[in-house]
C-alpha positions as CSV (number, residue, x, y, z in Angstrom):
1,X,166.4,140.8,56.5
2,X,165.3,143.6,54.6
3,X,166.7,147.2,54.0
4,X,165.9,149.7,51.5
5,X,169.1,150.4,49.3
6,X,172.8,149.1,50.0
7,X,173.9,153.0,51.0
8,X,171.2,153.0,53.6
9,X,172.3,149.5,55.4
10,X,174.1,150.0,58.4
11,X,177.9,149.7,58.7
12,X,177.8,148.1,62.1
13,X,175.2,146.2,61.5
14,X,177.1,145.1,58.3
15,X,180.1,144.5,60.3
16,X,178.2,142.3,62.6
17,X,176.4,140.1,60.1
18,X,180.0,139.6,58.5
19,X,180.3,137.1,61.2
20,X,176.7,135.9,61.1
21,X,176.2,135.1,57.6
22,X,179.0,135.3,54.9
23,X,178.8,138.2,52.1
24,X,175.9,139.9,54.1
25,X,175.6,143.5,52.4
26,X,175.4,141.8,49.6
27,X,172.9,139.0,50.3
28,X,170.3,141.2,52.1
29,X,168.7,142.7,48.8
30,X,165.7,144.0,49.2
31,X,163.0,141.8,48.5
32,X,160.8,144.2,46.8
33,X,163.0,144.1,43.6
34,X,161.5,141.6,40.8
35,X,163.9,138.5,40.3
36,X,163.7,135.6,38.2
37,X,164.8,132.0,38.7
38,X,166.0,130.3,35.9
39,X,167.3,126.5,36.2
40,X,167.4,123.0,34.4
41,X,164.5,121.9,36.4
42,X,161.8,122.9,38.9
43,X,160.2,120.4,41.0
44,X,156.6,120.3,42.0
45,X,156.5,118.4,44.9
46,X,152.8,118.1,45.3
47,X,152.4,116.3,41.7
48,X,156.2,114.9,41.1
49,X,156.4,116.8,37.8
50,X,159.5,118.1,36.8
51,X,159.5,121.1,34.1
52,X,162.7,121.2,32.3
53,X,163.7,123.9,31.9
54,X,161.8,126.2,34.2
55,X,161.7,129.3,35.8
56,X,159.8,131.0,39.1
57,X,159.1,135.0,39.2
58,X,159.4,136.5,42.4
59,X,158.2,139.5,44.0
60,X,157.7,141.6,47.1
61,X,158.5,138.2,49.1
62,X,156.2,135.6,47.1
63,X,156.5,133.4,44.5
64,X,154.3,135.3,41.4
65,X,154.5,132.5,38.9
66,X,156.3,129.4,38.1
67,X,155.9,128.0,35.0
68,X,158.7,126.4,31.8
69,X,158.9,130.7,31.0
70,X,157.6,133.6,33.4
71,X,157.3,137.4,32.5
72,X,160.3,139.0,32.9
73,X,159.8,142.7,34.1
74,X,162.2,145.3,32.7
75,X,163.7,145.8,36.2
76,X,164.0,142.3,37.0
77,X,166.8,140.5,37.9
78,X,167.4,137.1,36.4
79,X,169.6,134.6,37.8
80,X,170.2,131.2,36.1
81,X,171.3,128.4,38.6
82,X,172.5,126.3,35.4
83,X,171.9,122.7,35.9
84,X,170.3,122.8,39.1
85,X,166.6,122.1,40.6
86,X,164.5,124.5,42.1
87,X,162.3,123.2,44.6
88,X,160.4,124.7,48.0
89,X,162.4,125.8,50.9
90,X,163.0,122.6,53.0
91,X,161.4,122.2,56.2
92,X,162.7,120.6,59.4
93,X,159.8,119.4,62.2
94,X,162.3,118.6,64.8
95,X,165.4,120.6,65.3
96,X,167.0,121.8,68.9
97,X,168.7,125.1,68.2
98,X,170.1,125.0,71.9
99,X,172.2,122.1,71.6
100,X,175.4,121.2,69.6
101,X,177.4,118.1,69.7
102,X,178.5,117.0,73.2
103,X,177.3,115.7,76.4
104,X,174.0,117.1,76.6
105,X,173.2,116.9,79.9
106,X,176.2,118.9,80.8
107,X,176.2,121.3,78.0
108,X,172.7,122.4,79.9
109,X,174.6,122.9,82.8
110,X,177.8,124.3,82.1
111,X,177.1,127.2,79.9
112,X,174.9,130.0,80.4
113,X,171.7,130.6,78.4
114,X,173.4,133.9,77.4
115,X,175.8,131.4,75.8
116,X,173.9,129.1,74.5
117,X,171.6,131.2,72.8
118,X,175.1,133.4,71.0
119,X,175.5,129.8,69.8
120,X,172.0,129.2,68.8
121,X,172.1,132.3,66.5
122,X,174.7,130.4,64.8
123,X,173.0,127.5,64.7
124,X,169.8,129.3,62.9
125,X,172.3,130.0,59.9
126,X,173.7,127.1,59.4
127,X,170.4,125.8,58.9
128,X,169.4,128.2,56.3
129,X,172.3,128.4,54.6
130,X,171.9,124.7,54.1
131,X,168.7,125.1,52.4
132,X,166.3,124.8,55.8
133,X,163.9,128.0,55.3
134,X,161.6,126.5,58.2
135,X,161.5,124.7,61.4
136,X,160.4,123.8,64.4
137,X,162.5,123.8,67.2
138,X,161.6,121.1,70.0
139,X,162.3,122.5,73.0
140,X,165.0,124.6,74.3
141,X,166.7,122.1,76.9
142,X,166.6,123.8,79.4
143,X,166.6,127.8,78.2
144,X,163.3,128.1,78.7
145,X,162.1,130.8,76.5
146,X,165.0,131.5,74.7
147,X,163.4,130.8,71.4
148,X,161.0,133.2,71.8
149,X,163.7,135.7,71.2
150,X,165.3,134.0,68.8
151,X,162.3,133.6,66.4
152,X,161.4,137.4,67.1
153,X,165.0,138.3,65.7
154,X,165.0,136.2,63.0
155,X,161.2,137.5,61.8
156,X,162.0,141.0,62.1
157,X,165.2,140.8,60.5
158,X,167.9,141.3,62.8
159,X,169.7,138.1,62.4
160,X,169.7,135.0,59.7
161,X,167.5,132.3,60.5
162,X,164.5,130.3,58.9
163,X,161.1,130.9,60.0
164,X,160.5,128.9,63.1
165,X,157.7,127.5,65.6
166,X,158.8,127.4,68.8
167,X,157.5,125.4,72.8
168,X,160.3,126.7,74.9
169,X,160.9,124.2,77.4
170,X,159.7,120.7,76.6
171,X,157.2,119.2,79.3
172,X,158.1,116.2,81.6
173,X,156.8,114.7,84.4
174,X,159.2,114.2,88.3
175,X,162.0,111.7,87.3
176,X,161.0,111.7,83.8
177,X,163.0,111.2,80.8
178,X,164.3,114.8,81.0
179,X,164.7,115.5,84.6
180,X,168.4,115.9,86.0
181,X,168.7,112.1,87.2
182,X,172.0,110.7,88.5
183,X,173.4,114.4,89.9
184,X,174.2,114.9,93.7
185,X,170.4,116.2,94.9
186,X,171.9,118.7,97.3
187,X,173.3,120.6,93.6
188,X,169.8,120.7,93.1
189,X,170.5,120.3,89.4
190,X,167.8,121.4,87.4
191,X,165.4,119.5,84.5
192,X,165.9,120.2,80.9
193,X,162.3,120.2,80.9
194,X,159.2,121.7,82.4
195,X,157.8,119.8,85.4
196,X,154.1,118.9,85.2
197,X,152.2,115.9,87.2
198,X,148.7,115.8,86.1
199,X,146.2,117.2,84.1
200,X,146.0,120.5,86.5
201,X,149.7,121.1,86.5
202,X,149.1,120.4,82.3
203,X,146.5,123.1,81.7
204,X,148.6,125.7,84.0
205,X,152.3,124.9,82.5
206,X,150.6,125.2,79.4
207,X,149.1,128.5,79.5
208,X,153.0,130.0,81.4
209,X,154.6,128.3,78.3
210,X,152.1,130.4,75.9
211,X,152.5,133.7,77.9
212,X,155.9,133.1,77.2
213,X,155.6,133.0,73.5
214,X,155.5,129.5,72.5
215,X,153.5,128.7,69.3
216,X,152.7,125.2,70.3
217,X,153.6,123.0,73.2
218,X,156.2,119.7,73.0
219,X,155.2,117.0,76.0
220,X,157.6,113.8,76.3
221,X,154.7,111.1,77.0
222,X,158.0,108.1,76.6
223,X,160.5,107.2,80.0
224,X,163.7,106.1,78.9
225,X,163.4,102.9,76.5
226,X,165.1,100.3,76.1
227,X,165.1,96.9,73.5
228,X,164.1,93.5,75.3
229,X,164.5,90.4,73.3
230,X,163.6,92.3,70.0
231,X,160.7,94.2,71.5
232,X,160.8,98.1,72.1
233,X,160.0,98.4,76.3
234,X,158.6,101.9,77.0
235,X,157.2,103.5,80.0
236,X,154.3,106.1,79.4
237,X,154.7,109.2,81.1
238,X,151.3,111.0,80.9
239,X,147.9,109.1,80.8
240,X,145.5,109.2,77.4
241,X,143.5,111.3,79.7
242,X,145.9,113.3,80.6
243,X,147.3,114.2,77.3
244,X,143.5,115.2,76.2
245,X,143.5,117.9,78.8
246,X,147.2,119.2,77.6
247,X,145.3,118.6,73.8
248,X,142.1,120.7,74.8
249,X,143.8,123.3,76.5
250,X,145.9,123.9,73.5
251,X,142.9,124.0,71.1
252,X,141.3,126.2,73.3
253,X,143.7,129.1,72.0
254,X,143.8,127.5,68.2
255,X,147.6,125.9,69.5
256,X,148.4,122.4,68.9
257,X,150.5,119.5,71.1
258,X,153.3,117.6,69.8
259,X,154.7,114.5,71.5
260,X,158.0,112.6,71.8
261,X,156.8,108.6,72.0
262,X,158.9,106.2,70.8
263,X,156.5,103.1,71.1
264,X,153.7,101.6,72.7
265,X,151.3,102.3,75.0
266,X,152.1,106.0,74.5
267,X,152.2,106.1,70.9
268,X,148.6,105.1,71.1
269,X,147.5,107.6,74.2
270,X,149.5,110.3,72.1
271,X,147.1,109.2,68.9
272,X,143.8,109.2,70.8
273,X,144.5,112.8,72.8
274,X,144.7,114.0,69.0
275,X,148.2,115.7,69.0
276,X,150.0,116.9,65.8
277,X,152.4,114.8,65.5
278,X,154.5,111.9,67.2
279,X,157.8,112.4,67.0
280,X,160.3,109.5,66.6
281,X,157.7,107.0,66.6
282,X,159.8,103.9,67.0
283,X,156.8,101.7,67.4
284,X,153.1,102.1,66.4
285,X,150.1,99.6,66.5
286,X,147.6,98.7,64.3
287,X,144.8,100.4,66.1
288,X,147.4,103.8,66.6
289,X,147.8,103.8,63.1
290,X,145.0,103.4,62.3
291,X,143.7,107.0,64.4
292,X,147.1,108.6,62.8
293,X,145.3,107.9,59.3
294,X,141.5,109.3,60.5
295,X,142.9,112.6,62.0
296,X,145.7,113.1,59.9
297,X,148.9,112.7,62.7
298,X,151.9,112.5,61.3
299,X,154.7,110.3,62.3
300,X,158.4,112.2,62.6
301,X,161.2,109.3,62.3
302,X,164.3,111.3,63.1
303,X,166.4,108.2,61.5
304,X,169.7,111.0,61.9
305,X,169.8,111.1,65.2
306,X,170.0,107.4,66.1
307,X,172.0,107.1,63.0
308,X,174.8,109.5,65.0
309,X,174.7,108.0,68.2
310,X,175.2,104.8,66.6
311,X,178.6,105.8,66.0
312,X,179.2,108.5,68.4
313,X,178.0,107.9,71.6
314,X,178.6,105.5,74.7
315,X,176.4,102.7,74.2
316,X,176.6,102.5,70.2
317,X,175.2,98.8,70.5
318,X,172.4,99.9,72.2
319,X,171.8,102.6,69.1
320,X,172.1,100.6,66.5
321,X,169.5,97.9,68.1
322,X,166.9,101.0,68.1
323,X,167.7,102.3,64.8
324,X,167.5,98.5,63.4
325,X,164.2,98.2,65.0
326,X,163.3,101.9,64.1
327,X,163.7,100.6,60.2
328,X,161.6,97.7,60.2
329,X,159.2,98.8,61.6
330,X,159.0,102.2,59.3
331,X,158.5,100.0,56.3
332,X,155.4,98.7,58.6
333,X,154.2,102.3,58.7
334,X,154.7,102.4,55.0
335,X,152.8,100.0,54.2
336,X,149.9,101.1,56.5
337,X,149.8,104.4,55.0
338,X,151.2,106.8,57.8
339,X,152.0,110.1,57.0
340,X,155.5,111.4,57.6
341,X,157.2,114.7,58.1
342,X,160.7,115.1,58.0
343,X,162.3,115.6,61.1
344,X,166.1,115.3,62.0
345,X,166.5,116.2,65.6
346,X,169.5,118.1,64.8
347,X,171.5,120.1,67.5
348,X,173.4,116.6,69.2
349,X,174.8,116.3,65.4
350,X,175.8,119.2,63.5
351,X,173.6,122.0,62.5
352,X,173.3,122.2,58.6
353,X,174.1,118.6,57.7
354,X,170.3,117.2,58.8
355,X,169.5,116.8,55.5
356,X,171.0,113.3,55.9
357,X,167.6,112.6,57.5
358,X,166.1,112.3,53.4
359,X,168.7,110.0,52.8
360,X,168.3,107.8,55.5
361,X,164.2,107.9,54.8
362,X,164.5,106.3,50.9
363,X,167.6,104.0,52.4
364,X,164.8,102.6,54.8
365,X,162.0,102.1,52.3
366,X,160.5,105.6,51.3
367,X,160.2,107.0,47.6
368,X,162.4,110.2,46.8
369,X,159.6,112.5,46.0
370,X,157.5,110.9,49.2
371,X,160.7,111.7,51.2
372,X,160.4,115.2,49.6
373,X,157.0,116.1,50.4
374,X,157.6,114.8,54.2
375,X,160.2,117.8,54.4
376,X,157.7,120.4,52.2
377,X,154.1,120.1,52.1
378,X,153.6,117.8,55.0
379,X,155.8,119.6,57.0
380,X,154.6,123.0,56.3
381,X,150.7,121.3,57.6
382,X,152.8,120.0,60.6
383,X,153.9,123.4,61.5
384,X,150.5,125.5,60.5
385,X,151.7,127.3,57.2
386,X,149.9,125.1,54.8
387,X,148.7,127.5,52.0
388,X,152.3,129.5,52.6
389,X,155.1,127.5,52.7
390,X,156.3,124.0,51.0
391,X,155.5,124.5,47.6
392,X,156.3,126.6,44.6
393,X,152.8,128.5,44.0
394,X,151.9,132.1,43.3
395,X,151.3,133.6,46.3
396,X,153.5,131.1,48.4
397,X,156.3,132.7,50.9
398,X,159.5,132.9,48.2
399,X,161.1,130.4,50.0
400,X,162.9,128.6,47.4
401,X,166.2,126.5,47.0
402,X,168.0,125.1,44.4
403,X,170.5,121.1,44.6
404,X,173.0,120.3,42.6
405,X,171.5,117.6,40.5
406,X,167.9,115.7,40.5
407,X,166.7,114.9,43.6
408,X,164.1,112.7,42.5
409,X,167.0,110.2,41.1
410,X,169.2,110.9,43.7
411,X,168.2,111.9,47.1
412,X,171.9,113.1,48.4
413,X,171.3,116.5,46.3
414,X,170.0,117.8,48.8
415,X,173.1,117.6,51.1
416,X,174.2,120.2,47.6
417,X,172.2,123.1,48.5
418,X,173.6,126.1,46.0
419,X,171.2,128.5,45.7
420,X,168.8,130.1,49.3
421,X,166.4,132.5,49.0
422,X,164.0,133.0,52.0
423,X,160.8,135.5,51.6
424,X,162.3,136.5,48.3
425,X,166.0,137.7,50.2
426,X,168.9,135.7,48.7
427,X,171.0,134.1,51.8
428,X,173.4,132.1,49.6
429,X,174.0,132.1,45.8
């Protein structure tokens, strides 16, 4: 949010945002103004180097220099964060700002999208304001667009927010794993997802969902799953055939697919269409893998949200089987040489406490700073803005936050965000 002096900002505006986002006059500086960040430590998450002290000059929105000292222009403001680390805006592949905590199905059909999007907006701060300065969100649930807006307020100001990628509606086949199953059918009861069959209803659902505003398209290619004897059991939704036409029609307007597949076959179908990423990823082969490597797919774990369901939901058994599984076979991935992005699937679990999701990566087998650069640089490739966002580099978006402590030596520092700053405006300090 940007204004051009604190006379000029207006009242009502002020008195809404003193709801949105706490002490908002004061946070919304302009970002024009030179300031400098001064702390025990800045982290490059590309190299692992840690300068100690450092500092990071920013201006007019991006990052100028970073260095042990920076210039310090007469007019600048310099603000010393003490013993904390400085280290890129974190970035979150797989939120739902639509949903909260609470049966899902019928939170999608008891409130309004009026309502869920007031609650959405809410959502979008907590986020930030727990050191989140990008995201994607995976589908609205049933909103449809709704994100669309969202986004739009958030870029041009009008309400707190990180920077976000949004699909609208997820896509999903007739009794697929979001379709309203197990309602009366004369309520007619709608999907939480966008209905397409084949390739033709693909290509045509697709381009609706981009006239709409999406920046990229989510497809569920995994039925409901289940663990037999061990073994992840999962029912593909879209052929590897079909999933190329959804892929091609995407790149035909420089857009990209991403895919929720928990295991096999439709980890691999998801791997050979070429999407952008598979998201949760229970399960991969050897010869999926082995494609995720060559073209550069990511994996997305979202550890926190089986990790919640284990203990708050109605088959906790059942959770704790997957998330078991899940584990195992992510030090697999390791060890094959995957690439990750962070990804919590936040909105059934509290907004602003996904960063749990690092945590539950380097409990399962990952390094601190390779848990790091899943929810920085690797992220910021996921979501398109490599060369902007997920590092501290002049002429990076000023998307910086600051932890209590040394990540690097303890991962939990980055559930003790202090310090937000997104395109050089201070959110929390």
């Amino acid at each position: 949010m940007r204004r051009s002096s604190p006379s000029s900002f207006p009242l009502a505006f002020c008195a809404i945002a003193a709801w949105v986002l706490p002490n908002p006059c004061w946070s919304q500086d302009k970002a024009a103004r030179p300031v400098v960040l001064h702390a025990a430590r800045v982290l490059n998450v590309e190299t692992g180097r840690v300068q100690a002290p450092g500092e990071v000059l920013v201006q007019g929105g991006l990052i100028v220099e970073v260095g042990g000292t920076v210039r310090h222009p007469a007019e600048a403001e310099v603000i010393d964060l003490g013993e904390g680390t400085l280290l890129p805006g974190l970035i979150d592949t797989h939120v739902h700002l639509f949903l909260h905590p609470g049966a899902e199905d019928l939170q999608t059909v008891q409130e309004s999208v009026p309502e869920r999007t007031i609650r959405a907006v809410l959502a979008a701060r907590d986020d930030l304001m727990a050191g989140f300065t990008a995201e994607r969100d995976m589908g609205t649930e049933g909103a449809g667009p709704a994100d669309t807006a969202l986004r739009n307020a958030i870029d041009s100001g009008l309400i707190p927010g990180p920077r976000l990628r949004v699909c609208g509606n997820a896509v999903d086949i007739l009794g697929g794993h979001e379709d309203a199953i197990g309602y009366n059918p004369e309520q007619h009861v709608l999907p939480n997802a966008t209905q397409a069959d084949n390739s033709a209803d693909l290509v045509k659902v697709i381009r609706e969902q981009f006239k709409q505003g999406a920046d990229f398209i989510k497809i569920y290619e995994t039925g409901k799953d289940a663990v037999v004897d061990g073994q992840l059991v999962t029912p593909y939704q879209y052929t590897q055939a079909e999933l190329s036409a959804a892929v091609q029609e995407a790149k035909r307007v420089g857009r990209v697919i991403a895919v929720h597949a928990t295991g096999e076959p439709c980890t691999l179908y998801a791997a050979q269409a070429g999407v952008v990423s598979i998201d949760h990823a229970d399960v991969l082969g050897d010869e999926t893998m082995r494609i995720m490597r060559e073209r550069g797919i990511v994996a997305v774990p979202t550890f926190t949200i089986s990790d919640y369901f284990s203990q708050h939901s109605a088959s906790p058994e059942r959770q704790k089987q997957l998330l078991e599984l899940h584990a195992r076979e992510f030090r697999k991935q390791l060890a094959a040489g995957v690439s990750f992005a962070m990804g919590s699937d936040v909105g059934p679990f509290p907004h602003g406490t996904q960063a749990r999701e690092f945590v539950l990566m380097v409990k399962y087998g990952m390094k601190p700073l390779d848990a790091l650069r899943a929810g920085t640089v690797n992220a910021a490739r996921v979501l398109g803005w490599q060369g902007t966002a997920g590092a501290l580099k002049p002429g990076f978006w000023a998307d910086i936050v600051a932890v209590e402590g040394d990540p690097l030596s303890d991962i939990t520092a980055l559930q003790r965000v202090t310090f937000v700053m997104k395109g050089g405006v201070i959110y929390k300090r």
